[in-house]
C-alpha positions as CSV (number, residue, x, y, z in Angstrom):
1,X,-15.6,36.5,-1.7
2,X,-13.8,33.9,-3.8
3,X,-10.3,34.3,-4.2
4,X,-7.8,34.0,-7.5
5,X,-6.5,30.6,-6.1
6,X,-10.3,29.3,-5.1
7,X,-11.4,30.5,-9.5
8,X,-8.5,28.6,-10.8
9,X,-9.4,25.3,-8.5
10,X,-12.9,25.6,-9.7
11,X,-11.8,25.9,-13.4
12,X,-10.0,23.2,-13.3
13,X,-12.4,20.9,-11.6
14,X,-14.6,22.0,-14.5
15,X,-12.4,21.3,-16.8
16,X,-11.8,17.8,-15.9
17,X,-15.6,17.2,-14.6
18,X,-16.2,15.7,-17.9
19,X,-13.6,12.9,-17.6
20,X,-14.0,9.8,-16.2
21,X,-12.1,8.7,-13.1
22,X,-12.8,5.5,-11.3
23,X,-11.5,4.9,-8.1
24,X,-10.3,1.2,-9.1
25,X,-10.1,-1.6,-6.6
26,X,-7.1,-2.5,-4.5
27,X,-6.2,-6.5,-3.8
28,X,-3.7,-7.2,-1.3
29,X,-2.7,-10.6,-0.8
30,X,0.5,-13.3,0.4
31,X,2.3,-14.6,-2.2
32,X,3.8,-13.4,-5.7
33,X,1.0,-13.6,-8.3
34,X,-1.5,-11.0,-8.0
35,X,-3.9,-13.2,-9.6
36,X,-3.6,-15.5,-6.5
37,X,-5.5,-14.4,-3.4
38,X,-4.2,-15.4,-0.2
39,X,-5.6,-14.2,2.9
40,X,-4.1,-16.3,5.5
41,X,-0.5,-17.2,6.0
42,X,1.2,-19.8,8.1
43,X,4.5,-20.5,9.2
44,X,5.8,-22.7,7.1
45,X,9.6,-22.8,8.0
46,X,12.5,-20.9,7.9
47,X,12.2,-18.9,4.3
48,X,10.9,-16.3,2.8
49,X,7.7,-15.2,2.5
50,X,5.8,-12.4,-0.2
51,X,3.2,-9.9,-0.4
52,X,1.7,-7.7,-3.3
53,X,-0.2,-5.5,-3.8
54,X,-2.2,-4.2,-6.9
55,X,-5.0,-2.4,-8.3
56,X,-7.3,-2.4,-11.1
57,X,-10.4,-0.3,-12.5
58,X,-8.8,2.5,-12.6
59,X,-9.2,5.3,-15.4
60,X,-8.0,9.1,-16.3
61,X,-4.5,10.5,-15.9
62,X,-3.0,9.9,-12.8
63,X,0.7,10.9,-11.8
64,X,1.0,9.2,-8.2
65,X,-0.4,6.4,-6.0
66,X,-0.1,5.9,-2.5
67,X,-1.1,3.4,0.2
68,X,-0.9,2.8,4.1
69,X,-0.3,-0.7,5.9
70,X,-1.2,-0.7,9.2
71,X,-0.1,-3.6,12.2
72,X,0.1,-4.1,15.2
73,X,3.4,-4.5,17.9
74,X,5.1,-7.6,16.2
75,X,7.6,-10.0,18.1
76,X,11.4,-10.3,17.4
77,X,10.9,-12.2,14.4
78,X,9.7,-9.7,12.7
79,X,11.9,-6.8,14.1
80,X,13.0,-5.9,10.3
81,X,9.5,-4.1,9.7
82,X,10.2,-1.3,12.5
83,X,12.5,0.2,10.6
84,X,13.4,0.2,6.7
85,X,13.2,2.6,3.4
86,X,13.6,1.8,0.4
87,X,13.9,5.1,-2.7
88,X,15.3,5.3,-6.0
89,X,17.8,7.9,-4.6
90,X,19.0,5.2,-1.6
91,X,18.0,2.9,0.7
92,X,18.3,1.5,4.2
93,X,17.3,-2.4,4.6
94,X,15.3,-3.5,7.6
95,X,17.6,-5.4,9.7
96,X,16.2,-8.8,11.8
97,X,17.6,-9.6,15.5
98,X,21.0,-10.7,13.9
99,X,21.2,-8.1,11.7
100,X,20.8,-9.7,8.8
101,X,18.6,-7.8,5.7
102,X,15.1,-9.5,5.6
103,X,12.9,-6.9,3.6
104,X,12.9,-6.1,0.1
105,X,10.9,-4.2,-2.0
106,X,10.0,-4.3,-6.0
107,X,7.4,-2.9,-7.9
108,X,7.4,-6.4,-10.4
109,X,4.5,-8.8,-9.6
110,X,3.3,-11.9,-11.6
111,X,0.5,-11.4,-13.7
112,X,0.4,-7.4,-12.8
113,X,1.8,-4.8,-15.4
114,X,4.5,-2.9,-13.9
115,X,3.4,1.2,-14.3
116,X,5.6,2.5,-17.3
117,X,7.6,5.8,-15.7
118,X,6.6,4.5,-12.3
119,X,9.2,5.3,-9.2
120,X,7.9,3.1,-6.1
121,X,9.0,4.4,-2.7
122,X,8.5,2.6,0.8
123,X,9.1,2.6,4.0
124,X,8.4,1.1,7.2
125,X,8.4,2.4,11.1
126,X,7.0,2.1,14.5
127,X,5.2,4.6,16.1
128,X,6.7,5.8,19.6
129,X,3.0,6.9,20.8
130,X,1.2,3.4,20.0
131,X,2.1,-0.2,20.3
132,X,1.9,-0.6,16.4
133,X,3.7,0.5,13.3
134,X,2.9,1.9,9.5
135,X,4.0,0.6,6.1
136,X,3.8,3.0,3.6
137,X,4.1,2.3,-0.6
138,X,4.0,5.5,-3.0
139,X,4.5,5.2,-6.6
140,X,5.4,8.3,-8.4
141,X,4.4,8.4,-12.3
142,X,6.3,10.3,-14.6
143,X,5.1,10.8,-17.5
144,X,1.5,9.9,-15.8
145,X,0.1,7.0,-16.7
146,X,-3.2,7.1,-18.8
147,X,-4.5,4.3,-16.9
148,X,-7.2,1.3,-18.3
149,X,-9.7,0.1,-16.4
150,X,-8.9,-3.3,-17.4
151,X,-5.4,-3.6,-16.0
152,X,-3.9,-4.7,-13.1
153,X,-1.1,-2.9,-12.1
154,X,1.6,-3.6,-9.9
155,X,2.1,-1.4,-6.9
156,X,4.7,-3.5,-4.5
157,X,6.1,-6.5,-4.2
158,X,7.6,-7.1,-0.9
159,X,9.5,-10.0,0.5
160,X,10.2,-10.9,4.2
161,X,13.4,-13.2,5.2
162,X,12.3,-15.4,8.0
163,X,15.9,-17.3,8.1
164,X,16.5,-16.8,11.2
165,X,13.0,-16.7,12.6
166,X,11.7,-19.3,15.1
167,X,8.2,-21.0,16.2
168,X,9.8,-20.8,19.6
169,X,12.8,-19.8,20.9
170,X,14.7,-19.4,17.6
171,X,17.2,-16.9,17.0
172,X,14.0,-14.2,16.4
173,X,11.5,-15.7,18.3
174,X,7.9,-15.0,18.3
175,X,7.2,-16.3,14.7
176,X,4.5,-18.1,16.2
177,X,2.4,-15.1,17.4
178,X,-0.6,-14.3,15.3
179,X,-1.6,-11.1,13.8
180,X,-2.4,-9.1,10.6
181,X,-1.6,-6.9,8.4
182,X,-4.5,-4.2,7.0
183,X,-4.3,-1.7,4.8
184,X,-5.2,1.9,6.0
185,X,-6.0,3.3,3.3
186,X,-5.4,4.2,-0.4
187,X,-5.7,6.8,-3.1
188,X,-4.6,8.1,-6.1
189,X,-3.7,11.3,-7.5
190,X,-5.0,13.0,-10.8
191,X,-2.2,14.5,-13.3
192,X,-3.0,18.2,-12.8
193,X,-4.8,18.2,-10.0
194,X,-4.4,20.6,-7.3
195,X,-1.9,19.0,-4.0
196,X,-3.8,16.9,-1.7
197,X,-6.8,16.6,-3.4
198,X,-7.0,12.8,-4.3
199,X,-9.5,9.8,-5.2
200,X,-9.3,7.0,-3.0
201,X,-9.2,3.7,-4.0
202,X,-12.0,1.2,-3.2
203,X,-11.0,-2.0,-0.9
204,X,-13.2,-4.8,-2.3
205,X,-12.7,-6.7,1.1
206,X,-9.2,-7.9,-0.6
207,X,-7.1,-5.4,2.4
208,X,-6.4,-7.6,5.4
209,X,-3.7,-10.4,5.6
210,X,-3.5,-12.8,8.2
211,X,-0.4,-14.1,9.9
212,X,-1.0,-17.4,11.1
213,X,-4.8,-17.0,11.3
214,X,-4.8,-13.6,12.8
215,X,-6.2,-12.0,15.9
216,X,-9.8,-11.0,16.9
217,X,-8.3,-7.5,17.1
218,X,-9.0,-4.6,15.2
219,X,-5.9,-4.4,13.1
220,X,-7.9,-8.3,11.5
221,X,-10.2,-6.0,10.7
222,X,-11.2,-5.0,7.1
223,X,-11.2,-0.5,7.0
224,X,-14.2,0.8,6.0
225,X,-14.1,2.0,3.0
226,X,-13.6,5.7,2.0
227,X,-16.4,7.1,0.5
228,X,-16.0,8.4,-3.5
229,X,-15.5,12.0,-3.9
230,X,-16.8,13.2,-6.8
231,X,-15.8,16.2,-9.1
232,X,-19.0,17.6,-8.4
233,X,-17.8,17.7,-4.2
234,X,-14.6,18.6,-5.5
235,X,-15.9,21.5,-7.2
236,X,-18.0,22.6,-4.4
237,X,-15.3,22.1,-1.9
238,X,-13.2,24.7,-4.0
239,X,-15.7,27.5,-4.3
């Protein structure tokens, strides 16, 4: 027997079955212009160093985004990703081995448009039961964003401070060790929607980033991609 909550699920998803919603594409890349695609990083001195990330193709209402960056264990240099938050209500920097600040994050990239009404929250840790770590990015849209396929939007901007990193024995040492970055996954969420029930966003082969050349391990190696749920699943999820 279907229950009041399960009949106002499945109206909705009828109501919104006739609307288009594409999953749009996510790109992923080094530097500070989305429309520069850089997969492979090397060290190229003590400075700083950028990421972005942005998507395009999508359509419909949507009031949130969210995305997960996985990697592996990193060495000293890059101690400043174990730890860090960064929210429109306060933040705490990610510190490297001298404790000096060497992670910021924006949601203003070159050649993206930032999301009107967007709030962008991140943060970074290590997780105490495996050798690697998360990066998480969630942009909350309010009022939602009537999105057009044809734009790029900007999701994060982050830059690292390798000041104090070395190739060798530096103050942060291990600056040298090659590895990647790859994103876990990605979705967004429709305005009105019911909670948890959210499109993901295709890859397009643009989600892992290479320190250095990378590693033959898994983490330098693209996720597959989610599969599209469709309102029609949705709808028969609900019943």
């Amino acid at each position: 027997m279907r229950t009041a909550a399960s009949f106002l699920v499945a109206g909705f998803v009828a109501c919104i079955a006739t609307a288009a919603f594409a999953q749009g594409v996510l790109r992923y890349s080094w530097g500070a212009d989305a429309n520069v695609v850089v997969a492979d990083q090397d060290w190229a001195g003590p400075t700083t160093y950028a990421q972005n990330l942005s998507v395009t193709g999508l359509s419909g209402t949507i009031d949130r985004i969210d995305v997960t960056v996985d990697r592996p264990s990193l060495p000293s240099a890059w101690r400043f990703l174990f730890y860090f938050t960064s929210w429109s209500g306060g933040s705490e920097p990610g510190l490297d081995c001298t404790g000096h600040p060497a992670v910021a994050v924006a949601n203003t990239i070159a050649n993206a448009v930032t999301i009107p009404g967007g709030q962008l929250g991140a943060y970074g840790f290590s997780n105490v039961t495996s050798p690697g770590g998360y990066l998480n990015f969630t942009v909350d849209i309010s009022p939602p964003l009537v999105a057009q396929p044809g734009t790029r939007y900007a999701i994060a901007a982050l830059t690292f401070d390798l000041a104090n990193a070395g190739d060798g024995d530096g103050s942060c040492p291990g600056v040298g060790t090659p590895f990647c970055f790859r994103v876990l996954r990605a979705s967004t969420h429709a305005y009105g929607a019911p909670y948890g029930v959210s499109l993901p966003i295709a890859l397009g082969g643009e989600d892992v980033l290479r320190w250095r050349g990378g590693t033959g391990d898994a983490f330098c190696l693209s996720t597959t991609p989610a599969r599209t749920r469709t309102w029609g699943e949705l709808k028969t999820r609900y019943r």
